[in-house]
N, C-alpha and C positions, 0 to 999 in steps of 0.2 A: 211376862204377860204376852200370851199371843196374839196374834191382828186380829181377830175376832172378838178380843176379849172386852169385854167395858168395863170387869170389877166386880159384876154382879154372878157371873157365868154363864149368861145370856150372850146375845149375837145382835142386841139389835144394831141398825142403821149401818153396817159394814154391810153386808148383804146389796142395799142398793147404792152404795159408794161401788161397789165390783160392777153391778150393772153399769153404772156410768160408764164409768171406765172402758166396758167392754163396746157400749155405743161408741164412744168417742175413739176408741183405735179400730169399730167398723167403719166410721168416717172419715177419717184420716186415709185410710186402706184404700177405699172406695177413690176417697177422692185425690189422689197420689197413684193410683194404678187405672185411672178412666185421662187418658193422655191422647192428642190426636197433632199429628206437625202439620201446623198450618203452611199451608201449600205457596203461600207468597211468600212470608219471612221466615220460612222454614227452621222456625223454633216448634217444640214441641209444647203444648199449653194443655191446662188443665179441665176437659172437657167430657160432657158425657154425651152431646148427640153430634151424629154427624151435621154434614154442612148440608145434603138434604134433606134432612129435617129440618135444620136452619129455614132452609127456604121454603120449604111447604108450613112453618109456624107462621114465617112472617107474610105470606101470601095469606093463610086463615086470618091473623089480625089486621089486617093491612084496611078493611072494608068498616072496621069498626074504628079504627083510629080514625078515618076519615070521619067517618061520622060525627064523632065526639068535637069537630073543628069544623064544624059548617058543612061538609064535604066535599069532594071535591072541584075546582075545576074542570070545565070544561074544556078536552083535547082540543077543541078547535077553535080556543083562547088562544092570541097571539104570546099572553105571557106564561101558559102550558106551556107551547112550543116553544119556546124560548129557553125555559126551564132544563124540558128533558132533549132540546138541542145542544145546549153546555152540560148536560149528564153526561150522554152518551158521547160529545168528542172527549172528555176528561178518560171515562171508560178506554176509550178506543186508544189514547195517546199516550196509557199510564200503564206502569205492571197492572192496577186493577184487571184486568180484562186477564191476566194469568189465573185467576182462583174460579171455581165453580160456581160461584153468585150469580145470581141472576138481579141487575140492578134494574130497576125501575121508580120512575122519577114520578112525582105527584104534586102539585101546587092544590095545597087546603082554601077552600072560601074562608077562616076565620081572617076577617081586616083587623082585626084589635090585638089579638095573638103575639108579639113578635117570638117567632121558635122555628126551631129547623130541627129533624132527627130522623135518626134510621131504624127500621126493626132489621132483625136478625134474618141472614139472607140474600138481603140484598133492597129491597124497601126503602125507597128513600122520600123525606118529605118535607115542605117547605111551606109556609103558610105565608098569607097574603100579604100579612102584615108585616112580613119581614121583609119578602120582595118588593112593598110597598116604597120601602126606605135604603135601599138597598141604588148607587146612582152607575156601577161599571159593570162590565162583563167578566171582570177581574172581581170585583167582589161577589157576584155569586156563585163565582169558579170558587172560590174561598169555603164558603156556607157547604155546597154541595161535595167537594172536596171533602172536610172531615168530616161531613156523614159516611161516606162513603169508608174514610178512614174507619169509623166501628165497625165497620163489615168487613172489615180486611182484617181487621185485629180480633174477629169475634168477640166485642164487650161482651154481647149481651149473650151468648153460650156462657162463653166464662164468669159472669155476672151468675147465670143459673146453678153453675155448679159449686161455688161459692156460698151462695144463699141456702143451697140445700146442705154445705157443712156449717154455717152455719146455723139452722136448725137443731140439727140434731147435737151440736155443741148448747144450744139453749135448752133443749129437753133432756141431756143428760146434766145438767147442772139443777137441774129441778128434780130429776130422782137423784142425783146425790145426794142434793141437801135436803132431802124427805124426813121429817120425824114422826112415825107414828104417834108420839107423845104429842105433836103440835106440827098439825097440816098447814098454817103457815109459813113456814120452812121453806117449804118447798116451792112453794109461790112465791116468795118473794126472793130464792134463790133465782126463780126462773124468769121473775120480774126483772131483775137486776144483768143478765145476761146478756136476756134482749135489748135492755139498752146497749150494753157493749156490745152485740152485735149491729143494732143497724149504727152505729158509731163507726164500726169497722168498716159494714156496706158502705156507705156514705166515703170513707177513706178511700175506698178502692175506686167509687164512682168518682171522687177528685179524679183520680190519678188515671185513671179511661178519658177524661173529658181531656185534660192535659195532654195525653198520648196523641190522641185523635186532631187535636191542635197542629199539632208537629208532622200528622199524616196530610192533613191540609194543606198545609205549606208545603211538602214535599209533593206532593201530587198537582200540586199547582206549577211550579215551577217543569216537571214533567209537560205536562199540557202547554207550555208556553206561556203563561200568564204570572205577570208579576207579583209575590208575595206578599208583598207590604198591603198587599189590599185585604187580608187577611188582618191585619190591626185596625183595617179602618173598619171592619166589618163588626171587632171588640168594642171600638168609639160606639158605634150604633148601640149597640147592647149596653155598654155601660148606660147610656142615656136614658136609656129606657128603664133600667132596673130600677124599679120600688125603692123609695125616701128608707130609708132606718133598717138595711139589711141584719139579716140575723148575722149569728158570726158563722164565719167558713166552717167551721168541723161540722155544722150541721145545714150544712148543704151539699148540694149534689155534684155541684160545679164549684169550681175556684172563683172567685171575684174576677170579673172582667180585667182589672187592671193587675192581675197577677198575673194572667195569662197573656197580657201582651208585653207583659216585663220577659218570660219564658220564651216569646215567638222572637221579639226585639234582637237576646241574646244569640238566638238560634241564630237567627239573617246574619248577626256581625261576626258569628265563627263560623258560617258555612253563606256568606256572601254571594245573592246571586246573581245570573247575567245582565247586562245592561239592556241586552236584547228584546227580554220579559217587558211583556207588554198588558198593560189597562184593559186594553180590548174595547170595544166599541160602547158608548152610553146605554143604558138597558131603555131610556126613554126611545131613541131610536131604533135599538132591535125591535122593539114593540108596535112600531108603525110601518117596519117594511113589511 
C-alpha cells in the first residue's frame, strides 16, 4: 500500500497531513535559523527582531501601558524620583549599562495594583501599589532589578518568537487533522493544540519569571545592596495574592513561595557580602 493510499485509490487527507508537515518544518527552520547573541550573556537566543526594535516596540507601548494603570506619575513626585534614582544607579553600577537598552523607569498612579514589569527594550514599571508597601531601598533595588533582568534576557522577544512557533504548530495541526468527510476534525484538532500551546506559553513564562529572579539578585548584589531583600519583596506578594489560587501550570508566574525557596538556595550556594547593604528607609528618601 502506498502513503497516499487509503484502500479506496483515492488520496484523500494525506495531501494536508504533507501540508502540515511542510508548515511545521517552515517553523521550526524559521525559528532555529532567526538567532541573535545577546550582547551581555553572550549566548545566542532564539530571536527575530533586533534590540532596536525591541526599543522603539517598547517606547510605542510604553504610553498605553500607562494608561491602562492610572498613568503615570508625576517626574516631580518625590517617589518618581526616588524610583528612576535607584534605576539609574543599578543601571550605572551593573553590567546592565553593557547592552544597547535604553532603560527608563516609571512609577504608575494604580494604588490597588500591587505589580512591577518591563516591556521589551528597556521600559520599566512600577506601580503605586507596590511601592506603597515596599519599606527599604534594598527592596526596591530588588523589584527594579528583575525587571530589568527581562530586558537583559530579552523574555519578551524571545517570548515573541515562540509564540509565533507556536501558532503555526496549532494551525498546522488543524490542517492535518482536516476531514473533508467531517470539518470537525479539524477544529477540534486545532482546538486541542491551542490548549497545548498556551500550556507551553505559560511553562516558558514560569521559567522567564524564575530567570529574572536570579537576575534580580545578581544585579543587586552588583549595585551594593543586599539580597535577602529580594525575599522580603516575595513576603509582600505572597500576601497580597488572592485566597484560592489556581494551580501553577496555569499561571504565568511560579507561587511566590516557590521562588523564594529558588532565591533562598541561590544566596546559601552563592553567599553574599556582609558589606551589602538595606540602604536607606524609602519613607525617608521620600521626604528629603
Amino acid at each position: 500500500m502506498g502513503i497516499f493510499s487509503q484502500g479506496n485509490g483515492g488520496q484523500k487527507g494525506s495531501p494536508p497531513l504533507i501540508i502540515a508537515l511542510l508548515m511545521v518544518a517552515f517553523g521550526l527552520f524559521m525559528y532555529w535559523t532567526h538567532t541573535e547573541e545577546n550582547p551581555i550573556i553572550g549566548e545566542k537566543q532564539h530571536i527575530s527582531i533586533t534590540p532596536e526594535q525591541e526599543i522603539k516596540l517598547g517606547l510605542q507601548a510604553a504610553p498605553e501601558m500607562a494608561a491602562q494603570m492610572g498613568g503615570e506619575v508625576s517626574s516631580n513626585n518625590p517617589k518618581t524620583q526616588v524610583v528612576q534614582s535607584i534605576g539609574k544607579k543599578i543601571i550605572s553600577q551593573t553590567q546592565a549599562q553593557k547592552g544597547p537598552w535604553k532603560f527608563q523607569f516609571h512609577l504608575l498612579a494604580d494604588p490597588k495594583t500591587i505589580n512591577a514589569f518591563a516591556l521589551s527594550g528597556g521600559q520599566v514599571f512600577i506601580t503605586l501599589g507596590l511601592l506603597n508597601n515596599l519599606q527599604t531601598e534594598a527592596q526596591l533595588a530588588g523589584v527594579l532589578s528583575r525587571e530589568i533582568g527581562h530586558v537583559i534576557q530579552r523574555h519578551s522577544a524571545q517570548q515573541m518568537a515562540k509564540g509565533e512557533l507556536g501558532k503555526i504548530f496549532v494551525l498546522a495541526t488543524g490542517v492535518g487533522t482536516s476531514d473533508p468527510q467531517n470539518s470537525n476534525h479539524g477544529y477540534m484538532g486545532m482546538a486541542i493544540a491551542n490548549i497545548v500551546n498556551q500550556m507551553t506559553q505559560l511553562h516558558y513564562s514560569r521559567k522567564d519569571e524564575s530567570e529574572a529572579d536570579l537576575w534580580g539578585v545578581k544585579l543587586m548584589i552588583e549595585a551594593g545592596y543586599d539580597p535577602h531583600a529580594m525575599i522580603e519583596v516575595l513576603d509582600i506578594l505572597e500576601k497580597s495574592a488572592p485566597k484560592g489560587q489556581q494551580p501553577e501550570m496555569l499561571l504565568s508566574h511560579p507561587y511566590p513561595e516557590h521562588r523564594k525557596h529558588q532565591l533562598a538556595a541561590y544566596l546559601k550556594d552563592h553567599p553574599p557580602s556582609s558589606s551589602l547593604t538595606e540602604g536607606k528607609n524609602l519613607k525617608d528618601l521620600f521626604n528629603e
